[in-house]
Backbone as a chain_set.jsonl record, in Angstrom:
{"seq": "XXXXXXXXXXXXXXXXXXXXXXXXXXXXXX", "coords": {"N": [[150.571, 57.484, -213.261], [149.382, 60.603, -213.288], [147.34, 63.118, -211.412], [146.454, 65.297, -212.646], [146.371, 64.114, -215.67], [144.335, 62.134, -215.091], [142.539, 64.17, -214.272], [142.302, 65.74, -217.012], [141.657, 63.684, -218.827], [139.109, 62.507, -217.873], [137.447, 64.933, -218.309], [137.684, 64.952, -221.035], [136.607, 62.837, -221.702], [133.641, 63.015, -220.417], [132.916, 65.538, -222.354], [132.521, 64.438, -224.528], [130.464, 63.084, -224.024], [128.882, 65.054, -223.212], [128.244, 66.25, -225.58], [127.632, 64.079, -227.517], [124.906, 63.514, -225.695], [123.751, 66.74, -226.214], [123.482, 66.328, -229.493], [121.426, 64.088, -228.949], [119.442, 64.845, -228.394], [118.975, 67.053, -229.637], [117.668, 65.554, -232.223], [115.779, 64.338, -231.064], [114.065, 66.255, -230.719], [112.675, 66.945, -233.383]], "CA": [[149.581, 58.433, -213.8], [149.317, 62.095, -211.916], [145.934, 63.556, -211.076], [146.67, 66.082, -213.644], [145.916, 63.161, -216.88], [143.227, 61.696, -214.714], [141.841, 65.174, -214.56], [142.539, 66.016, -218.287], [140.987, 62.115, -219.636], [137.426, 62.756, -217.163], [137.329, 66.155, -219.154], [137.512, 64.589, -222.21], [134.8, 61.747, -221.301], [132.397, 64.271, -220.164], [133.094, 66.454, -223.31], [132.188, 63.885, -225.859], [129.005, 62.837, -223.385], [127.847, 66.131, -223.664], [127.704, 66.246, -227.457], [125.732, 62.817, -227.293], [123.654, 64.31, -224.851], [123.212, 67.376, -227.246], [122.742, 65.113, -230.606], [119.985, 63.385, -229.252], [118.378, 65.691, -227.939], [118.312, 67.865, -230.994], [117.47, 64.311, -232.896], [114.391, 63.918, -230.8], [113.347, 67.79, -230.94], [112.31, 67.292, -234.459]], "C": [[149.286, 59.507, -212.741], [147.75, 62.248, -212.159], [145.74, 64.336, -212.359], [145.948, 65.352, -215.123], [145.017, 62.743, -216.133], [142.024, 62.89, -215.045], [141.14, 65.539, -216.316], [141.203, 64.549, -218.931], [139.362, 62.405, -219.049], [136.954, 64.11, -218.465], [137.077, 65.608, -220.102], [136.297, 63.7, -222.504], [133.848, 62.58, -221.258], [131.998, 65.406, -221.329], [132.309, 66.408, -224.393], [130.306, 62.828, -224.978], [128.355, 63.603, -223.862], [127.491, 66.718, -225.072], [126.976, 65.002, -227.668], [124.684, 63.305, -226.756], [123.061, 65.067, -226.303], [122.437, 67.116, -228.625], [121.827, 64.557, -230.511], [118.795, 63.732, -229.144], [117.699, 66.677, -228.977], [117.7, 66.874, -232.204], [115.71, 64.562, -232.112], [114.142, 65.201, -230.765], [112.38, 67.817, -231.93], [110.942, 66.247, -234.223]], "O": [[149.006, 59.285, -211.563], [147.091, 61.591, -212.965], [144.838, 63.98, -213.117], [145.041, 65.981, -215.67], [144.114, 63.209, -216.829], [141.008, 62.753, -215.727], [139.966, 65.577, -216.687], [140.066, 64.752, -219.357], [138.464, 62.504, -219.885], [136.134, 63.928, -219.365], [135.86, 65.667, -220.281], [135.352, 63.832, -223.281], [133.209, 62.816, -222.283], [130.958, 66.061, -221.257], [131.703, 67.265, -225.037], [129.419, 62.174, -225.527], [127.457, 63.406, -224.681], [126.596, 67.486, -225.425], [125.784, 64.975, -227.976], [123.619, 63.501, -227.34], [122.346, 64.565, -227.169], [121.292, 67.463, -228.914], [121.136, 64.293, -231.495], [117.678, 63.345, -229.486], [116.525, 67.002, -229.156], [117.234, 67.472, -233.174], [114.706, 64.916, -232.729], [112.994, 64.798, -230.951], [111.344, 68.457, -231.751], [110.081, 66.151, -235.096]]}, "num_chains": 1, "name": "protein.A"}
């Protein structure tokens, strides 16, 4: 596995965090 797909896969983790993040946050707004 190169740095390159390590890189790429973190990206992707962090991606779909930050739309949880977002979702709950607009969830508890209301």
């Amino acid at each position: 596995m190169s740095d390159f797909e390590l890189l790429s896969i973190v990206l992707m983790i962090l991606a779909i965090i930050v739309t949880l993040m977002v979702e709950l946050f607009k969830s508890m707004k209301k």
